[in-house]
N, C-alpha and C positions, 0 to 999 in steps of 0.2 A: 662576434662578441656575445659573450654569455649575458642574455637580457631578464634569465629568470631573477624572480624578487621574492626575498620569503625563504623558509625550508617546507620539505614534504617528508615524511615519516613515508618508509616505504608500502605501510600498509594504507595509507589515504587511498580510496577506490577511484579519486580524479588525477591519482599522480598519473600517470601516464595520458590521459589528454592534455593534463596542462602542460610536459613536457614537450606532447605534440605540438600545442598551441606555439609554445614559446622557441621553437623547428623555424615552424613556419614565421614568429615574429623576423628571428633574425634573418631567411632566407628573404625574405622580403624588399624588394626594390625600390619601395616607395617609404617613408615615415610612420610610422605608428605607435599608438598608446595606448592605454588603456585607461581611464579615469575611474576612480569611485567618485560618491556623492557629493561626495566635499570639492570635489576638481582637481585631486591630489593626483599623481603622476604614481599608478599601480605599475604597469608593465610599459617601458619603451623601451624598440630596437636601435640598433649601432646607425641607422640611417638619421632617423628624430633626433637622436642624439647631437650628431653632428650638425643637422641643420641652426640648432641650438647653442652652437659650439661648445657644448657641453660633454661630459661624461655621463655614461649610464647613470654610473651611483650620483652624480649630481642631480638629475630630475627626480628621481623615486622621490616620493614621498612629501614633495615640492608640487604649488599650484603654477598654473603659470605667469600669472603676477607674479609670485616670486622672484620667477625667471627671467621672465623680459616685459615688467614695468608695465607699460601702456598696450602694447604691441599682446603680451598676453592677457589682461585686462578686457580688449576687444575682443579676445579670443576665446577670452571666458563669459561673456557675453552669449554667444554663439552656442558654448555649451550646454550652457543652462537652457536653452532655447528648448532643443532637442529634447534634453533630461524633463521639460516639463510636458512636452506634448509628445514627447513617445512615440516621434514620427523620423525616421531619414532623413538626414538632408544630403545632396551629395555638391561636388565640385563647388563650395563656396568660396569666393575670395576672400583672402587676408592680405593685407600687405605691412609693412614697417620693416624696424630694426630690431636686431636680437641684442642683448644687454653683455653677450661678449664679442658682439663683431661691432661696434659702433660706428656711425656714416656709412652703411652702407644699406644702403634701400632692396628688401628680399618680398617677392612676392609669393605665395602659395595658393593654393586650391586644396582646400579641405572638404573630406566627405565624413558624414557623422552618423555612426550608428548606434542607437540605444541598445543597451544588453540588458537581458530580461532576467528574472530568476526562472528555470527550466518549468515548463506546465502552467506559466503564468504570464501574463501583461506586467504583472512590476518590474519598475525598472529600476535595476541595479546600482545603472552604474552604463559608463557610455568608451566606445573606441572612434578613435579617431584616424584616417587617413591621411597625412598630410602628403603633395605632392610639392616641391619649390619647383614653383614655373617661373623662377626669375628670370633663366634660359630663354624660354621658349616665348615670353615674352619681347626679351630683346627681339629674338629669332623672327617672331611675329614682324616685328616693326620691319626687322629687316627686311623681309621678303615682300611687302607693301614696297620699299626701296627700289625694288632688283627681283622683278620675275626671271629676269635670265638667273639668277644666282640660285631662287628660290629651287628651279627647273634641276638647276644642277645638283641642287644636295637632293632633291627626290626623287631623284629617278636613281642616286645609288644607295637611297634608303633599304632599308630587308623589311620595312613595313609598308603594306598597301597604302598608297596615297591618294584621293580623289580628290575636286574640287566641283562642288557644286552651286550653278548660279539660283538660288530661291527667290530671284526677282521672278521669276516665271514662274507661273503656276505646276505647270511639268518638271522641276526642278532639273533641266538639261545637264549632264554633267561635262564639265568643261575641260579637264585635263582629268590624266591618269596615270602612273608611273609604271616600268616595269613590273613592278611587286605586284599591283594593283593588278593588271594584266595575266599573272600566272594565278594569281589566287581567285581571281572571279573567273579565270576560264573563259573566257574574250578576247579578243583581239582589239586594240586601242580605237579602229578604224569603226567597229560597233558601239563601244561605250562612249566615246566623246559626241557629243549632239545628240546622244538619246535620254531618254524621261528616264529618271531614275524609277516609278513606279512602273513605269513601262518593262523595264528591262528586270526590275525585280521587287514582283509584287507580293512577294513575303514581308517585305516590310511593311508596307500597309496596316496600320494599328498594334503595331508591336514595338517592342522595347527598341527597335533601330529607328522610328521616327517619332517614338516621343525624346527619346535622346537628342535627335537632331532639332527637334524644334524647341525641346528646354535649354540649349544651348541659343539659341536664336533669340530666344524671347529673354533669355538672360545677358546676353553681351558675353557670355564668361564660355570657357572652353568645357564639356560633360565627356566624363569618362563610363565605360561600363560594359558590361559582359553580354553578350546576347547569342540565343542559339538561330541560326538559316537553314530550313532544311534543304531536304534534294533539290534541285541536284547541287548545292553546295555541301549540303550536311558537314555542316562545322562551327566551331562556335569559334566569335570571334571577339578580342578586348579590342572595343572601338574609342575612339577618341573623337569627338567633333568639336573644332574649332571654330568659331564665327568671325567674321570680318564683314560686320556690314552686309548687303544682302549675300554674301559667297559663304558659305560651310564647306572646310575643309575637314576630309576623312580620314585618317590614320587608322589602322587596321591591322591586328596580326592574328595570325588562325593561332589559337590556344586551345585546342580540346583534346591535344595530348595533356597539358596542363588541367583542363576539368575534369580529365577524364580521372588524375591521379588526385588532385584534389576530393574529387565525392569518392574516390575508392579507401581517402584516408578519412572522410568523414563518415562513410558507410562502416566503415571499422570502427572508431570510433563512437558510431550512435549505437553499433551491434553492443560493441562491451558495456554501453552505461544500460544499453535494454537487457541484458542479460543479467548484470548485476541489479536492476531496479526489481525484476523478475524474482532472482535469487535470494533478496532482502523481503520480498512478499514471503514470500513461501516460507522462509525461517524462522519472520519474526511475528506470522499472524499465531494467533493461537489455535486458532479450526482451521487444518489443513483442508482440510476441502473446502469452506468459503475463498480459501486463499487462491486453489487451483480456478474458481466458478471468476473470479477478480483477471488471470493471467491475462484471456483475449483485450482488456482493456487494454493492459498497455501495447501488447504486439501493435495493434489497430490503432493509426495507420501506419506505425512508426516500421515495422515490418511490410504486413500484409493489407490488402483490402478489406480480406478475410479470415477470420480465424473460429475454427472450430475447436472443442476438446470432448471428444467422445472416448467414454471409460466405460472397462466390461465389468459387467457387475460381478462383483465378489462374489463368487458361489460356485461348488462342486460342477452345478451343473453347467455354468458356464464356461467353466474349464475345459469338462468333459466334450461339450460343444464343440470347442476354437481344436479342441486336439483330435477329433472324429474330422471336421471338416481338412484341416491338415493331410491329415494319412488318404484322406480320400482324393487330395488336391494332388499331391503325391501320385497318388496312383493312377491317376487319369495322365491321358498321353498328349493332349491338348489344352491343358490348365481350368479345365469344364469340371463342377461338381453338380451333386442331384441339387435342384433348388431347396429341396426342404432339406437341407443339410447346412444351406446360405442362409437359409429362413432364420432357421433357431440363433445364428450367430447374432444374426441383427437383433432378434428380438431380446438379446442378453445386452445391448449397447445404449448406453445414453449418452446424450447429445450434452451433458451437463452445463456447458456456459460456451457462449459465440458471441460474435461482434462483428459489428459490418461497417465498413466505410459511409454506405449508401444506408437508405431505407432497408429495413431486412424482408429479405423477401420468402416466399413458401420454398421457392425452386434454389435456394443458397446450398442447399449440401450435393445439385444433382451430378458434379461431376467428379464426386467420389467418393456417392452412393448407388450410379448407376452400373444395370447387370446389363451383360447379352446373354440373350437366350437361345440356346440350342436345344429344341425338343425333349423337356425334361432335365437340360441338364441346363447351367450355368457359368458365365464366367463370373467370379467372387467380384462385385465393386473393390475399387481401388481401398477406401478403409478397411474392407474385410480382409483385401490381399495384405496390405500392412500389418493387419492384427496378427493373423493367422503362421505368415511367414519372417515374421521379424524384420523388413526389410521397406525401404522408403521405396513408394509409388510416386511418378512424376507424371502428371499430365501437361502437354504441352499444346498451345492455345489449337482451339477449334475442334479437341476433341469431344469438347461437351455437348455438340449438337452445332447445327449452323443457321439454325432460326436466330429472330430478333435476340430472345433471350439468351445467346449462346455468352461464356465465361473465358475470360482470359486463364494461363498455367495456371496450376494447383500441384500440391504435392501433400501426398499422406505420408505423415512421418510414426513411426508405433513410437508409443510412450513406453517406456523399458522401465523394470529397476527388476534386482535380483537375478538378472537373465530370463524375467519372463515379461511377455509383452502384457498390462495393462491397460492399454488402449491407445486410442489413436490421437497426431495434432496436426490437425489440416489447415493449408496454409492457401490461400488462394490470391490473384490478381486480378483485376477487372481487366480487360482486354482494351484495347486504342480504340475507339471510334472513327468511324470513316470522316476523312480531311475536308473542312467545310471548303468550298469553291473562295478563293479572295472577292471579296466585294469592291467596287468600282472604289476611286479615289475621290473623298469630296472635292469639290471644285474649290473651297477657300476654308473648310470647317476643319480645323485638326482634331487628332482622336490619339492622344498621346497617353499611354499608362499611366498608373497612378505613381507604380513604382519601376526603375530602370531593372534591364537588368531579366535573369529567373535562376531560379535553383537548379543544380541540376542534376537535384535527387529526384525529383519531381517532373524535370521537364524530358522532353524525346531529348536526345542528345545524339551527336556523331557516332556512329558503329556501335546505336544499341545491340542488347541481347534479347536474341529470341525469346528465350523463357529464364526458368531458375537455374543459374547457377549452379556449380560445384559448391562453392561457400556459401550458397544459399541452403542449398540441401544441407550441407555440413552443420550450418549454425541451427536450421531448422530442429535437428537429431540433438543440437546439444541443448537447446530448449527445451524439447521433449522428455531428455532425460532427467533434469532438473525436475518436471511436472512431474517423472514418475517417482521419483525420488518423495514427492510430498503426497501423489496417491499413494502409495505405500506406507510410508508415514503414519498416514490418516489414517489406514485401514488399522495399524497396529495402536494406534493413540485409543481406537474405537471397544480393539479385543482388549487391551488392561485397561479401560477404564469399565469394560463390563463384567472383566474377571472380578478386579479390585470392591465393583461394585455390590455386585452378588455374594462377592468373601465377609463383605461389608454387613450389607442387609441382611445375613444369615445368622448374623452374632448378634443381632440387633432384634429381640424379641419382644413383642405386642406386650405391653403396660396391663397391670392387675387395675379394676375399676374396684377403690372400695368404697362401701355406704357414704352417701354424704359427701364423697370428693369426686374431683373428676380427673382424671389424667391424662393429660395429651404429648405426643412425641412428635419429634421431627426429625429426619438426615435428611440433609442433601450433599452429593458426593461435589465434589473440585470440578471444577469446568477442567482439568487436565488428569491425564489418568496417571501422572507421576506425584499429582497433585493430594492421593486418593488413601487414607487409611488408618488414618492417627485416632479420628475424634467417635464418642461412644455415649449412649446414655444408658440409664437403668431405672427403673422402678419397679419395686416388688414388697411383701408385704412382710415384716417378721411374724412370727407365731404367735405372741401378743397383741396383732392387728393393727401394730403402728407401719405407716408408709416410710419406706424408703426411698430415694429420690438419689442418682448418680449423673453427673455428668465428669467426663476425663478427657484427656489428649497425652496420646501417645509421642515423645518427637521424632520425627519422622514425617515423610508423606509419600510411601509407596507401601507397595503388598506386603513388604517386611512390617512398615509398619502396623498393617491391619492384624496380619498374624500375632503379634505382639500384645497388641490392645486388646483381642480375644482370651489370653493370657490373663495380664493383667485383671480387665473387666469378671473373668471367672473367679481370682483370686478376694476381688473386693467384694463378690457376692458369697465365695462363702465366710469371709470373714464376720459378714452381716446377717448372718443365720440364726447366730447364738440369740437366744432371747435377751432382747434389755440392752444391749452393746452397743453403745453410742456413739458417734463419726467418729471421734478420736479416735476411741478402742479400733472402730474398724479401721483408718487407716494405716496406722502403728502395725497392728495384725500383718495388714498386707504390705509393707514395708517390709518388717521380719520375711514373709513369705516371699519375696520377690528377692530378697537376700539369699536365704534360703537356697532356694530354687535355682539361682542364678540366670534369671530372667537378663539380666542386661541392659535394660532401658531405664532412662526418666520419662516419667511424665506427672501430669497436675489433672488434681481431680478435688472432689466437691462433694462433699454428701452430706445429708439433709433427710432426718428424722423429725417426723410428725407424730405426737403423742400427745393421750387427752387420758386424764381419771375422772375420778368424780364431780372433784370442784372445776374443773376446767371446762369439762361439760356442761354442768348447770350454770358457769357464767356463761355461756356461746365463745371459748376459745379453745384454742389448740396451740401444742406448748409445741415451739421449732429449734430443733438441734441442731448445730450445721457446724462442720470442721473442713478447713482446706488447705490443701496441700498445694501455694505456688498459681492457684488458678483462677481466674477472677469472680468476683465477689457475687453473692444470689441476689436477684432482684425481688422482695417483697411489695405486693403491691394490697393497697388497702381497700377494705369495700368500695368507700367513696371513690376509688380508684387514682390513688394518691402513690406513683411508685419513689421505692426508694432503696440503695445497695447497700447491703448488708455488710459494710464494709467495718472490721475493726484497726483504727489508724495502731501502727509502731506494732501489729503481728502480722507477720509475713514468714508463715510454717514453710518447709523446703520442700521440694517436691520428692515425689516417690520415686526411690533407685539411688537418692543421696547419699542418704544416713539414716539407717532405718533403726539407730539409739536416738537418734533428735526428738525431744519434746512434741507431742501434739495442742493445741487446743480448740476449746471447744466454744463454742459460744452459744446463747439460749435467749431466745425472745417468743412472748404470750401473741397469737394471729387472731384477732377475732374470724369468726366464722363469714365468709362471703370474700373474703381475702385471698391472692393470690400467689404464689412461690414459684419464681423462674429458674431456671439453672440453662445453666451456656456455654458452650465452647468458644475461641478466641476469634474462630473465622467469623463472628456474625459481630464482631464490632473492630475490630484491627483493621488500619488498611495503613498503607506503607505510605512513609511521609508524615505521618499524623502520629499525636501521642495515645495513650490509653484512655486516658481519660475523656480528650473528645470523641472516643468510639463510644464510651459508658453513657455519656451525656447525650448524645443521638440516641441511646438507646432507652435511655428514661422518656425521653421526650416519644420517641412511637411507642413505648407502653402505654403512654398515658393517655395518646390520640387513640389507641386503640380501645383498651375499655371504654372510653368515652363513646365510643361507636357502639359497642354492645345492648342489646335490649334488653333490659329491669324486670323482675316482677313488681307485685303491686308495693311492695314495703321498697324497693329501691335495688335489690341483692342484683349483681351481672348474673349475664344465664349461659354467655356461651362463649367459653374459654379457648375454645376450638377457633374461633373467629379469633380471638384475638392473635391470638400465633401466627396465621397465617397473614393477617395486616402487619404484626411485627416483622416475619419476615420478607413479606414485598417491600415494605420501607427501605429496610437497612440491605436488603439484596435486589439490586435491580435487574441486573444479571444473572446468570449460574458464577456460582463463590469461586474466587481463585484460592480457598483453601474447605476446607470441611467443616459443614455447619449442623453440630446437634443441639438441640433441645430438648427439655422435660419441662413440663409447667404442671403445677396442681391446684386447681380453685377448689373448696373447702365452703361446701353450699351449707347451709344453717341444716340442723339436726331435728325440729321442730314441726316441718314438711320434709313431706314424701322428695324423693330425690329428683330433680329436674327431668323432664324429660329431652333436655339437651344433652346433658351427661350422659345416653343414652345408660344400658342394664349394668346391672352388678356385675362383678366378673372376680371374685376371690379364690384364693386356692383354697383346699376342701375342710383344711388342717385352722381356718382361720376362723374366730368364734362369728354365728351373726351377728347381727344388730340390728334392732327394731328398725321397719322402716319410720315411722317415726317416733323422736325422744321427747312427750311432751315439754318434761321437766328443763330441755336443752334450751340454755341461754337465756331462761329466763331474768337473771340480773339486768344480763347485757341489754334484752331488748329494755328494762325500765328504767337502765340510764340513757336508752336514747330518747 
């Protein structure tokens, strides 16, 4: 019976274990469910079902109250147990009526296991074992009745039967069936009257005698999985029944069954590690912190061990791995000169590793070690993987046979493009020598915490020597994944420093005129696709007023940088004419970019600063600013009061629209000590948020920042330079996921000599002087302060 619940879209990356899951639900012999938090009935198989008299689609979604009154009731009791302390319980009794079979008395034996959410302790949500021993109850009685009867259904059981008396301290075993007899490998005439630890002291503190004596100490029959080594080696589903001081053993060898079990969970855990892998690597933004992150997850879910050693990007290490090759090649014995090995390794870093254990100095030695032949060498295993493309396997005890010797390892090369990038080593710690059994205490039991072991983790029947074929296999398709994202990186690394340099080359040192100071900033996109729109300007017209640009191209790759280069050349010569005020200049470069048939929008901002007579001798300066579409300048006042330049109900279009559309203009008096921002959209936009609260964080670290600034003695800021740099650690904590320019201009009093914060003059040649100082300047302004 089809026991899935729910749909799956084919691209969910769990549809295929849950379909595994819900395989094995129905394949299942015993009862089963699944619960979420509520105790609601998520997944049960056609067995649960039945016991319930129920239909599948009858429990889904149903608690068991629901279902059966009282009897579920107690049962959810039980649940909630487990759900709050996070612990196993197994073989519990239930007993009652089910609310479609009425009168008739059914017992069970439930095991309960919390389900986690993956990498964590919370728990989700709980599965249930149900077994109905209302059978084997009767059965029980019976055989109390009738040992001959009992005699006669076990000994034509297909499951091992024992029985052992625990009034003894030796627990003797007292009968044994057929079955028992071929699968222990004994003859009846040595097991009956001998000590059960006697005869088999593997049990001794393992999962087969705390089974037996959780069954004892509970009255209740404990089911569970446990592995026997040699010379049994086999894992067996044990069942202990108690009756008073006797425990009876049922037993059947299942490690054909674990064996396909952990080979469908080892698939399983491969695809979810490979895809957790896959999702690193995609969706980090620095592929190489993503690759330095991989060994976390392999370790332990993989390996003990995991290394990722990359060859450094450069000619000469290329040149290296391909000298060493031709040379490897040419030798008849697989021996190169050492100093040929030498250079390889010195090109190789160990970039990120992870250990099961404590990490040790000697963790890479068994496939980073050489043999030496007089001058010449055999390449270590990573260098043979680098070199010839091809997975090295070491298989246990090649690493040396001292204390420290290493279980397999395999060097797998990291490919992409058909060239090998480097290596990813995969190692196993090796079995330790088998402690002796220790004597049986005389009356003290030493029962596990939990029944039962893994048996991804434990030695198991007809292990494997070393690694695998689909070890190696899966190992290479991991690898190529890695290379996939070294490569990546490498090219994220070359456009974000093409982009960068295309960037910075267009982007020319600020004129210093008398009396003001000008400061600039880029910073490129943390992503080199990220890289090329945004641009500032400042330069001086022939009349000695400053000009002040900020733009954004749209776009964000090299195209766009080229563009903005364009554009930014157009506005500047628009801005050349003497006297031409933003408007004029925008409009200009609108026509010209029509013209021209440049092809792009973008939004830009410009911002002329001019003073005559009377502006001067009050201590202001007159600011013109026109914008096209881009956000608003931020003036900030001596007292360092900022505030956005914003005119509500005009919002001019941007350049590339309509280059007939109206411009305007707007005009406000600065006093002198005052200062003019301009900005691109990356340094206040973040996704999710409106415009306005990026404007509003941005007034707010204005204003922390001049406040930070040191005064001369009348009160004026001195260093403008400082503030920029506090506005942009505020609002960027990180490198910008888009491109952040700035221009700012502080506008020092005309009266004194020019700061020596602002450091020298810096004008083009064509621009008039100007006293260093203007006595007559601002004289009003300072007598109304």
């Amino acid at each position: 019976m089809d026991t899935h619940v729910g749909s799956r879209t084919p691209e969910d990356p769990d549809a295929a274990a849950a379909a595994q899951f819900d395989s094995l639900l129905a394949g299942a012999p015993l009862g089963i469910g699944v619960f979420d938090l509520d105790l609601r009935h998520v997944r049960v198989n056609a067995v649960l079902a039945e016991m319930n008299g129920r239909t599948v689609q009858e429990l889904v979604g149903r608690t068991p109250s629901e279902v059966n009154g009282q009897t579920g009731a107690r049962a959810e009791e039980l649940y909630r147990r487990v759900i709050a302390d996070g612990v196993p319980m197994r073989d519990v009794p239930l007993s009652g009526e089910v609310s479609a079979r009425p009168g008739h008395l059914r017992h069970w034996s439930l095991t309960f296991h919390p389900v986690h959410r993956p990498g964590t302790r919370e728990v989700t949500g709980l599965c249930v074992i149900v077994d109905d021993v209302t059978a084997r109850e009767e059965l029980a009685r019976s055989l109390a009745d009738s040992r001959r009867r009992v005699e006669q259904i076990t000994e034509t059981m297909a499951a091992g039967y024992l029985v052992l008396d625990t009034a003894e301290e030796s627990w003797p075993i007292t009968y044994v069936n057929r079955q028992a007899e071929a699968a222990l490998g004994l003859p009846r005439e040595q097991l009956v009257g001998g000590s059960l630890w006697a005869l088999f002291p593997a049990t001794v503190g393992t999962a087969f005698e705390a089974g037996y004596r959780r069954a004892l100490a509970s009255g209740t029959p404990c089911v569970f999985d446990a592995y026997y080594p040699p010379p049994l080696d086999a894992w067996y589903e044990v069942r202990a029944v108690p009756d008073g001081s006797t425990l009876a053993l049922y037993f059947l060898d299942v490690s054909e069954r674990v064996q396909a079990q952990r080979a469908a969970e080892t698939a399983a855990e491969r695809a979810g590690l490979l895809a957790r892998v896959g999702e690193l690597l995609s969706a980090h933004r620095d592929p190489d912190t993503a690759v330095r992150l991989v060994p976390g997850l392999v370790v332990p879910a993989l390996a003990d061990r995991c290394v990722v050693t990359v060859l450094e990007a450069s000619e000469r290490a290329e040149a290296a791995v391909d000298a060493l090759a031709a040379q490897t090649r040419a030798g008849t014995d697989g021996t190169a000169p050492a100093s040929a090995v030498q250079l390889v390794l010195e090109h190789l870093d160990d970039v990120a590793a992870q250990h099961a254990g404590p990490a040790r100095q000697d963790a890479h030695h068994e496939t980073h070690h050489e043999t030496r032949y007089e001058g010449r060498v055999v390449p270590p295993p990573v260098v043979r993987a680098l070199v010839h493309g091809r997975t090295e396997v070491l298989t246990t005890g090649t690493a040396g046979d001292g204390p420290d010797r290493r279980g397999p390892a395999v060097a797998v090369p990291v490919r992409a493009r058909g060239r090998s990038l480097g290596v990813l080593t995969l190692g196993w710690d090796g079995p330790g020598p088998a402690a002796p059994a220790a004597p049986h205490p005389p009356a003290a039991a030493t029962p596990a915490t939990d029944l039962g072991a893994d048996p991804r983790r434990t030695a198991t029947a007809r292990p494997a020597a070393g690694p695998g074929e689909d070890v190696v296999a899966f190992a290479q398709t991991l690898a190529d994944r890695i290379g996939t994202a070294v490569e990546e990186g490498r090219l994220v690394r070359a456009q974000l420093q093409i982009a960068e340099t295309l960037q910075r080359a267009l982007l020319t040192d600020p004129p210093q005129p008398d009396h003001a100071h000008v400061v600039v900033r880029y910073l490129p996109a943390a992503q080199a696709a990220q890289v090329g729109g945004d641009w500032y300007d400042a330069f001086l017209q022939d009349d000695g007023a400053s000009v002040l640009v900020v733009g954004d191209v749209l776009g964000h790759d090299r195209t766009a940088a080229a563009v903005m280069g364009q554009v930014r050349t157009l506005v500047r010569a628009a801005a050349v004419m003497t006297g031409r005020g933003p408007a004029d200049v925008l409009t200009a470069t609108d026509a010209a970019m029509s013209t021209l048939q440049v092809g792009t929008m973008a939004t830009c901002v410009v911002g002329r600063l001019e003073q005559d007579e009377d502006l001067t001798r009050r201590g202001l300066t007159r600011l013109r600013w026109s914008t096209a579409g881009h956000p608003p300048p931020v003036l900030v006042s001596r007292e360092g009061v900022p505030r956005l330049l914003d005119v509500p109900g005009q919002r001019d279009l941007l350049l590339g629209v309509d280059p007939a559309a109206p411009r305007h203009e707007h005009t406000v008096e600065v006093e002198r000590g005052s200062t003019v921002l301009l900005y691109t959209d990356g340094l206040v936009e973040r996704r999710g948020e409106s415009l306005q609260a990026g404007l509003d964080r941005l007034l707010e670290a204005v204003a922390d920042a001049v406040a930070r600034e040191p005064r001369d003695a009348d009160g004026y800021p001195q260093d403008v330079d400082a503030t920029c740099e506090e506005v942009l650690r505020r609002l960027l904590h990180a490198q910008p996921g888009d491109d952040v320019a700035l221009v700012a201009i502080r506008l020092h009093r005309q009266d004194r000599p020019r700061p020596a914060t602002a450091g020298p003059r810096r004008v083009p040649p064509d621009v008039p002087d100007e006293p260093e100082v203007l006595p007559r300047a601002g004289q009003r302004a300072e007598r109304r302060g």
